[in-house]
N, C-alpha and C positions, 0 to 999 in steps of 0.2 A: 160884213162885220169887220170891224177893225181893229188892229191888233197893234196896242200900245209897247212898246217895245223899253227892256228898263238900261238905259243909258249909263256906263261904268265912271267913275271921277278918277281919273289916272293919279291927278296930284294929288289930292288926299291917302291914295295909296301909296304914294312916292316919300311923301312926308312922317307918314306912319314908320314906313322904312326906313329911314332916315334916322328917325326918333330910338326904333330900337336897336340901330346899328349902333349911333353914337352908345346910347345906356350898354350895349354890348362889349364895344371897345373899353367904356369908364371902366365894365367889370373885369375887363383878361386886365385890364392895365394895372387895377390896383391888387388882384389877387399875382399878376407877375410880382409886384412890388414887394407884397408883402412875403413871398416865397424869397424874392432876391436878398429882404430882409433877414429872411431868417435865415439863411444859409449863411449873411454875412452875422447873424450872430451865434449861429454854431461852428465857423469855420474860421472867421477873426477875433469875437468877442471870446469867448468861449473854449478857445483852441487848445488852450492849458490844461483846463477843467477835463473835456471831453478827450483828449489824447491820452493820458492818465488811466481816465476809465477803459479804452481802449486796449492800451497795456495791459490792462488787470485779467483782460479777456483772455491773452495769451502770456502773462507772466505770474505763476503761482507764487505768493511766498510759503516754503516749507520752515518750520522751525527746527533749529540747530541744538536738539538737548545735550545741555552740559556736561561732560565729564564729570561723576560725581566723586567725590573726595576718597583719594586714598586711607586705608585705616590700617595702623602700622602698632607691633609693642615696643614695650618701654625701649628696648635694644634697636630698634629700625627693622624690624623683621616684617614683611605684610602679610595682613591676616584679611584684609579686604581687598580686590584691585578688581578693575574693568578690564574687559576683552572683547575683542571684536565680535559680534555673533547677527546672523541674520534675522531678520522677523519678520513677518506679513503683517503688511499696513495699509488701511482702509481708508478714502476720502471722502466723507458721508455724501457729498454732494455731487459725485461723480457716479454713484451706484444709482440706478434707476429702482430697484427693488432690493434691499435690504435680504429679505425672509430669504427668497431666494437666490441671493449670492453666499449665504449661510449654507442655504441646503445641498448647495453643490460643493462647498466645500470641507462639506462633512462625507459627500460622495466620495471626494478623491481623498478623502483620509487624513486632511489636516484639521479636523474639528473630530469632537466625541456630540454625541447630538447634545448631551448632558450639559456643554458647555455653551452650549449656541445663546440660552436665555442672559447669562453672561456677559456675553461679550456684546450681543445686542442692544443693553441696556449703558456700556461703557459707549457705544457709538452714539445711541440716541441724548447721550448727555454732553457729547462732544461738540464742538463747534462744527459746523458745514463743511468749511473749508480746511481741517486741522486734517494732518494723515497719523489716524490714530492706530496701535500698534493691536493687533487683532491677536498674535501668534508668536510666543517668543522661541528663538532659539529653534530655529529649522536647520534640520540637519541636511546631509547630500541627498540623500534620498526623496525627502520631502520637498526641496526645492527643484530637484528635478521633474518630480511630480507634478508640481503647479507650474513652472516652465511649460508642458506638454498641454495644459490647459489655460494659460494664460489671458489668450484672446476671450475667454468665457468668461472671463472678468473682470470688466470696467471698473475704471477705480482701485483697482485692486492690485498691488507689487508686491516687489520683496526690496528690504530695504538694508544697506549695512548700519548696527548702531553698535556702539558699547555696549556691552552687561556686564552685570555686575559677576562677579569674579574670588570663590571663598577657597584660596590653598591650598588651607589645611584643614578642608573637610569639618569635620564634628569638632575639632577641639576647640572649647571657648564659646559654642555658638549660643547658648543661653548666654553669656555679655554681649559678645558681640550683634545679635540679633539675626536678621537676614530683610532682604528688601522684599517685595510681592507684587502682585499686579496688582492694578490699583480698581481695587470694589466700589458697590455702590454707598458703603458707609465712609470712606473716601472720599469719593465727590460730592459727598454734602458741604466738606469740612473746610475743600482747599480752595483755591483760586486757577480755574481751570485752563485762562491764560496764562499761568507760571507752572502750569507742568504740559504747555502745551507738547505734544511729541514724545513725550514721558509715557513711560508703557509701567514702570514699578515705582514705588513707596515705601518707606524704611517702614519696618510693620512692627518689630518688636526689639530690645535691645537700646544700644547704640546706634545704631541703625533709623531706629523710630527717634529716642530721644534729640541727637543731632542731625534732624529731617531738613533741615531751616539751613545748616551750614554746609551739610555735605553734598546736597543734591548741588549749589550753585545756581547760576540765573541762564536759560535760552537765550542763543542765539538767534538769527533766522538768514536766507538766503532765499532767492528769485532764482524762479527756474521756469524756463521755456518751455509750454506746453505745447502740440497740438491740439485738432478739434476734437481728439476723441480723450484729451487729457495726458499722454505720455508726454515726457519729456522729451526736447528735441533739444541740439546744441544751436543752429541758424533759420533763418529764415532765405530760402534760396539759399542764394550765394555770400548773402549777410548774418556776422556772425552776431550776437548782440549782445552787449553789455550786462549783465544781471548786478545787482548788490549784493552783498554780503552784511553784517551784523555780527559781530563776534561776540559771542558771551561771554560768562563767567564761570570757569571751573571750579569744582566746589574746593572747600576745603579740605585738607589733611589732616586727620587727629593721629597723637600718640598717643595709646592707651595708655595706663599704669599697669596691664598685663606682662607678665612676664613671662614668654611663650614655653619654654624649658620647663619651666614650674608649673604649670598648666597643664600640660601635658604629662609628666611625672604625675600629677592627681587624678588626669582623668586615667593613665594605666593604672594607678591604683585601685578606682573602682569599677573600673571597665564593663564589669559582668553582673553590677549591681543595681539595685534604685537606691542611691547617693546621694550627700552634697557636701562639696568642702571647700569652705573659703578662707583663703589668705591672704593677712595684709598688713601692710607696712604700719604698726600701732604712730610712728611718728610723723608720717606723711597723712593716713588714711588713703593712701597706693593700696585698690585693690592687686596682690601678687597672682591672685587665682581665684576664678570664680568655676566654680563646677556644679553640673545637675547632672548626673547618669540617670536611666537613660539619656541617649540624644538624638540627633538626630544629620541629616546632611543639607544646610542650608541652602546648597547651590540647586535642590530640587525644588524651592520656594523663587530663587531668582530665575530658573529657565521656565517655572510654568508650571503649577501639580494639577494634576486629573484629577477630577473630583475622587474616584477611587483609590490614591494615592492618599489624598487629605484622609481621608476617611480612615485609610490604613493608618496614619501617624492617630490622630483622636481619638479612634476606638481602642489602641491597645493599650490592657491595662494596666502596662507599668511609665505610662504617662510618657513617654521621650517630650512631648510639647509642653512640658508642665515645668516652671523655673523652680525645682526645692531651692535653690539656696537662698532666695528673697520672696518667694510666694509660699513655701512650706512652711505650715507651722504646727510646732510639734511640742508636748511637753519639754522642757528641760531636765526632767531630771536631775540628777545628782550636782550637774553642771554647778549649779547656782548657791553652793551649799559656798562657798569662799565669800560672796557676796551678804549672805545673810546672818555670816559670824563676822564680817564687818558690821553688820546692823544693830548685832546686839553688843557686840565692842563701842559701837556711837553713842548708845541708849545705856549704857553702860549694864546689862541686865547680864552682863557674863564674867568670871575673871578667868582670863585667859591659862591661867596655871589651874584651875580647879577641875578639880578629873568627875565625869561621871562614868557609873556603872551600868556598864550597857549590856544587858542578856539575854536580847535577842528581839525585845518585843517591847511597846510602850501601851501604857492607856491614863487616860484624861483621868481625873478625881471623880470618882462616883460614878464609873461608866467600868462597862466588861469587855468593852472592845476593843481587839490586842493588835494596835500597828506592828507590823513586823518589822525588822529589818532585814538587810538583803543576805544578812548572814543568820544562819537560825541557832546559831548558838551563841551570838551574839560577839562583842570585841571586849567584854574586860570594860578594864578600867583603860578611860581614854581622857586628853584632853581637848582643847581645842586643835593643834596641829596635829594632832595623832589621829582626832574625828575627821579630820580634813584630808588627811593622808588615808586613812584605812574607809574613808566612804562612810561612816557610823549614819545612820540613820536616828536612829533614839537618842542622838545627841540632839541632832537638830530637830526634832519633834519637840523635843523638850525647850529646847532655845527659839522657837516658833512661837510655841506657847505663851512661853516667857514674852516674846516680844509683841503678841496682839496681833492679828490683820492689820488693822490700820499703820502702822508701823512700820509694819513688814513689806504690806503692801507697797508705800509710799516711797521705801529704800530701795525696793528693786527696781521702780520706775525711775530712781536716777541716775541707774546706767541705762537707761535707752532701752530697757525692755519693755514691750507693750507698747511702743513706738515704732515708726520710722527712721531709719537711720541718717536717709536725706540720701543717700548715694543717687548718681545722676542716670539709673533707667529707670521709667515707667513700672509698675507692676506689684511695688513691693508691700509687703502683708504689713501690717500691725503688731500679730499678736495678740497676747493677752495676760495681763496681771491682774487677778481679780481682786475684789473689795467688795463689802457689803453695799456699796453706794452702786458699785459696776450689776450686785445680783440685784438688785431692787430695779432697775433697769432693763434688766434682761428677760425677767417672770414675770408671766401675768397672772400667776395664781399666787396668794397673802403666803402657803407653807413655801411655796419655792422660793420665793422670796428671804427667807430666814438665814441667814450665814449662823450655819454651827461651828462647834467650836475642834471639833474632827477635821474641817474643813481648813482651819491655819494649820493644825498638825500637819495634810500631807501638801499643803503649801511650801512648806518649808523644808522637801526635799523636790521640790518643782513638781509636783504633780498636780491632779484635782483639774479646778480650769485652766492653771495656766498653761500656755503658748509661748513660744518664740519661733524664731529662726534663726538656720546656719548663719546668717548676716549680723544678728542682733547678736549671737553667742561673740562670734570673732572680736565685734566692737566692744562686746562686754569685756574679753580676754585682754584688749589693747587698752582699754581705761585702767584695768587692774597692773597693768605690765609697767604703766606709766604713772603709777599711785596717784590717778584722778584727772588726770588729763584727758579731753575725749576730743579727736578729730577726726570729723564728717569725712565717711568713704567714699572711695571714688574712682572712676573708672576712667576717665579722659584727664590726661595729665598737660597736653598742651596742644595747642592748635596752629596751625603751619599756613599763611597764606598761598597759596598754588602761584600768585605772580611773582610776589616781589620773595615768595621764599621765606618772610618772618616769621619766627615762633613766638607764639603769645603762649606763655606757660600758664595754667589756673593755680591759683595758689589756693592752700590749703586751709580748710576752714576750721579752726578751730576753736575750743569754749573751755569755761571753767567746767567741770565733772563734780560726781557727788563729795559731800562734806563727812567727813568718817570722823569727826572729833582730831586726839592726837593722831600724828602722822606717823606714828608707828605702830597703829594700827594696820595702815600699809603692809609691813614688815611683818608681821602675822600671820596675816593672810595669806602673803607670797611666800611666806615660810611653808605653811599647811602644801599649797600647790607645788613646793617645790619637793617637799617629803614624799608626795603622790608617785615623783619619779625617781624617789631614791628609798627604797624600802618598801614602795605604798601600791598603790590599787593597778600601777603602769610603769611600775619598774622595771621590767622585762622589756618594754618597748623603750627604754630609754637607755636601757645598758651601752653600757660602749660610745656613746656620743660624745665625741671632743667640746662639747658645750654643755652649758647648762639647761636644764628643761623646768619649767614648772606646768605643770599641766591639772587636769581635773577629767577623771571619768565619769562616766554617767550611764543610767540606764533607766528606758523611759518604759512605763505600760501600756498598750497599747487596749487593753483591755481592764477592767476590775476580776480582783479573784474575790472568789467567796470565802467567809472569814476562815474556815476551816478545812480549803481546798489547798491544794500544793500546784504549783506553778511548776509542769511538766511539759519541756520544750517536746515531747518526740509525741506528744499527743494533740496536740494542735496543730491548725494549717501553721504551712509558713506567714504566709502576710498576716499573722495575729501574733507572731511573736514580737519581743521587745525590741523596740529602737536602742542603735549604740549611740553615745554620745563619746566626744573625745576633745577637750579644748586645751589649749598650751598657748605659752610664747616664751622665746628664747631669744636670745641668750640672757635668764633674767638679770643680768649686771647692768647691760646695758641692750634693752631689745629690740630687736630688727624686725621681726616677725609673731605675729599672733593668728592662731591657725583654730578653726573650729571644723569638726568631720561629725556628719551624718553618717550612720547605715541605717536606713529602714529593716525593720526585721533582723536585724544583725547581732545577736547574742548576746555581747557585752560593752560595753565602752573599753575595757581593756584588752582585753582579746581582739577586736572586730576594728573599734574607730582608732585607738592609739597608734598602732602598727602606720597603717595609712596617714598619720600626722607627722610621726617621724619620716618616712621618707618628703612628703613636703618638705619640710624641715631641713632635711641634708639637702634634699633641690637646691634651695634657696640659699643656705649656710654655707654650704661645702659644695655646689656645683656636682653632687651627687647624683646621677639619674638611674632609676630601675629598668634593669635590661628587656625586661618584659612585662605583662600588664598581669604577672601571678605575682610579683615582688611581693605585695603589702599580703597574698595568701598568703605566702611563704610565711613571713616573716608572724603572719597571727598563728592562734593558736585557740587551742581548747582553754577555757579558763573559767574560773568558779567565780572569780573576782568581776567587782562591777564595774 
């Protein structure tokens, strides 16, 4: 059998090979091509672009925050400045685990765990690359502590910046305000590129108010990183160039505080819950703005524990509460000058006509007996003598006489039950009521009803109305100036940080209420001026090289029952009467108009007067109280209101 043998074709195999050596070379040759391509347009097209990003790999920029604007008083005195202080600062995008770079540094004791949600939430709203300020105000102790554990946290330093920086402690800081770290109802608000590096927020005050001018504008600079993100100065033996970007330091305000004056008010009520403001009736220069309690700003700029917070809020003589533009409080007696202008307008009074005051008043056809604050009443008085001696039953009657609507509408044009316009945040209203205000306010038809009881004790400030220490002072400086009224104020001029210029604000002022003749004027500041010579606060005006016109007052804090007696040693303290105390001097030609709170403080004569005269000599006579008993001293027991 034979055996057919299969014969191989060498050239067919050769050609085959041939076929896919060439298609082998096309492909190294165009895939070298297109590699050579691309290297020459990452490595010449490209060079610019992609060197840049390379840089970015090892050059961070950190942002430069601004120096923020010195805050100085009227004299050049600072009541605000920066200082150097440390703080731990976090680079979101260099921590691998957030949770626990928290949890550890709650271990070593620079966190409270309380605070971790906190600061967590400022990181996660921060930009990646921003080194956001986690921990202000680390002391020796603390930063040696994180020194010892440093390596345990990426991303994580200490860094030097400014903070902010308050003197003189508590005096002034309801104006002044204080700065804070900056919360989550914060960064809804701002632009988190222009506070990039910024650890605090002007929160309340001056502070908050001029946020915009004080804080100034970021810098930034380039800084050489390693791989694991520290900073290094060279690379090798190459040292490298970094940028820089200078900012803009903020601005410099001069308050219209006057710090000497300020201070004499707050030793004056030092041990109280207070308010007393003074101010320049012809500038609207606030002299002094005061709320006792208070409290220490500089624990708001290094950083408060929530325990801390807690302590200031829960107690409850308020230190975080502004009486002297957020309190509002009957007026009182206060307002009695104002509304024998109203009825001198409406002409429903003659000024010479005496009534018989005997202690007690009641409506036509009614059995219910207003008292006055004296129970045997003053005799026969007139208008400067009911202004002087505090009469009640005069002004019940001239209340009367003049209707609510009247009344109403005369008080609101001195600025009561308004705004004053001064430039902090925060300030009350008030309240001057009307029947149009009750209708308003009640939802049930009797609430509704304005009786006619109700102008009666209007017309010694009581019932609904409200003020504040703010509105009293402005009300004192329109009357001081026979109708003139200029907007108060707290920033008197701004100072650019480079070139050095003062831009001064100038003072805002308007026409004031219409009183008819102008020597209705002259009446009125007659009555105020009898108050300090003969009248309800003569005692506290004795001996003063100036003149004084002032008006006591005394507010309830409570209703008595018609045939109850008003026994201060049977009630708490915090239910007894507000003092009221308002003046301006020297009324020839005046410089000052001063309005004093005492919550719970006995009398207007006794309690708030004492405490206005030494303002008063502050300011006049460069007078200071050697200690914060002076204004005790000088009060006393008094029957008078």
């Amino acid at each position: 059998m034979s055996i057919r043998g299969r014969i191989k074709d060498f050239w067919r195999e050769q050609r085959l090979f041939e076929q896919r050596s060439v298609a082998a070379s096309v492909l190294v040759c165009v895939l070298t091509l297109a590699l050579f391509a691309r290297l020459v347009w990452l490595q010449v097209v490209q060079y610019e672009h992609y060197s840049e990003l390379s840089q970015g790999n090892r050059v961070r920029t950190e942002p430069l925050p601004a120096p923020r604007g010195i805050i100085y008083d009227r004299n050049g005195v600072i009541l605000a400045e920066n200082r150097p202080a440390y703080q731990l600062e976090l680079v979101p995008e260099q921590v691998r685990d957030l949770d626990a770079t928290l949890r550890g540094l709650v271990e070593i004791g620079l966190f409270a765990q309380e605070e971790t949600d906190d600061v967590r939430r400022i990181v996660r709203s921060s930009r990646p690359f921003d080194s956001v300020p986690i921990r202000l105000h680390l002391n020796d102790e603390e930063m040696a502590r994180f020194a010892v554990h440093r390596f345990e946290f990426p991303g994580v330093d200490i860094r030097t910046r400014l903070a902010r920086f308050y003197p003189q402690g508590e005096i002034a800081v309801h104006a002044l305000g204080h700065v804070g770290a900056i919360s989550a109802a914060d960064l809804e608000r701002i632009d988190l590129a222009e506070y990039a590096g910024n650890s605090t927020i002007g929160k309340i005050g001056i502070e908050a108010a001029y946020e915009d001018a004080l804080r100034g504008r970021n810098g930034s600079r380039e800084i050489l990183v390693n791989a694991r993100g520290r900073s290094v100065d060279r690379v090798g033996a190459i040292e490298v160039q970094t940028g820089v970007k200078e900012g803009k330091p903020g601005t410099d305000l001069f308050l219209t505080l006057d710090l000497e004056v300020q201070r004499a008010a707050e030793q004056a009520v030092w041990n109280q819950r207070a308010a007393v403001v003074a101010l320049d009736p012809n500038t609207g220069d606030v002299l002094a703005l005061v709320s006792r309690p208070g409290f220490d700003p500089n624990m708001f700029a290094r950083g408060l524990t929530r325990a801390e917070f807690n302590g200031l809020n829960e107690n409850p003589d308020r230190p975080l509460f502004n009486r002297a533009v957020r309190g509002v409080y009957p007026p009182g007696s206060t307002i009695k000058p104002v509304v024998a202008l109203a009825g001198l307008k409406h002409g429903v009074l003659n000024p010479l006509d005496a009534t018989f005051c005997s202690g007690g008043f009641s409506l036509p056809n009614s059995t219910h007996r207003f008292r006055d604050w004296r129970p045997k009443g003053h005799g026969r008085v007139d208008l400067v003598s009911a202004i002087a001696q505090s009469c009640d039953v005069y002004f019940y009657e001239l209340a009367t006489r003049l209707g609510v609507q009247r009344l109403s509408d005369f008080l609101g044009s001195f600025g009561l039950g308004a705004r004053t316009g001064i430039d902090i945040a925060g300030e009350k209203t008030g309240l001057v009521p009307s029947p149009e205000w009750k209708r308003g306010a009640f939802k049930s038809r009797r609430a509704q009803v304005w009786f006619p009881g109700e102008t009666v004790i209007l017309g010694i400030g009581q019932g609904y109305m409200t003020t504040t220490p703010l509105q009293l002072a402005h009300m004192a400086g329109i009357i001081s100036l026979r109708g003139t009224s200029v907007q108060p104020r707290l920033v008197r001029s701004l100072r650019d940080p480079t070139t050095r210029k003062m831009a001064p604000v100038a003072p805002k002022m308007s026409a004031g209420p219409e009183v008819g003749d102008a020597k209705n004027w002259d009446l009125a500041i007659a009555g105020m001026f009898a108050v300090t010579h003969g009248g309800t606060a003569s005692r506290s005006a004795a001996g003063a090289p100036y003149s004084i016109a002032g008006k006591t007052g005394t507010a309830q804090v409570f209703s008595i029952a018609q045939n109850a007696k008003y026994d201060e040693g049977a009630i708490s303290e915090r239910m007894r009467d507000h003092a009221w105390f308002i003046a301006f001097a020297p009324v020839e030609a005046p410089k000052i108009a001063v309005a004093v709170l005492v919550e719970n403080g006995r009398s207007g004569s006794g309690t708030a007067a004492p405490i206005a005269r030494l303002v008063m000599d502050a300011y006049l006579l460069r007078k200071f109280p050697t200690n914060g008993n002076a204004a005790a001293a000088a009060a006393g027991d008094s029957s008078e209101e």
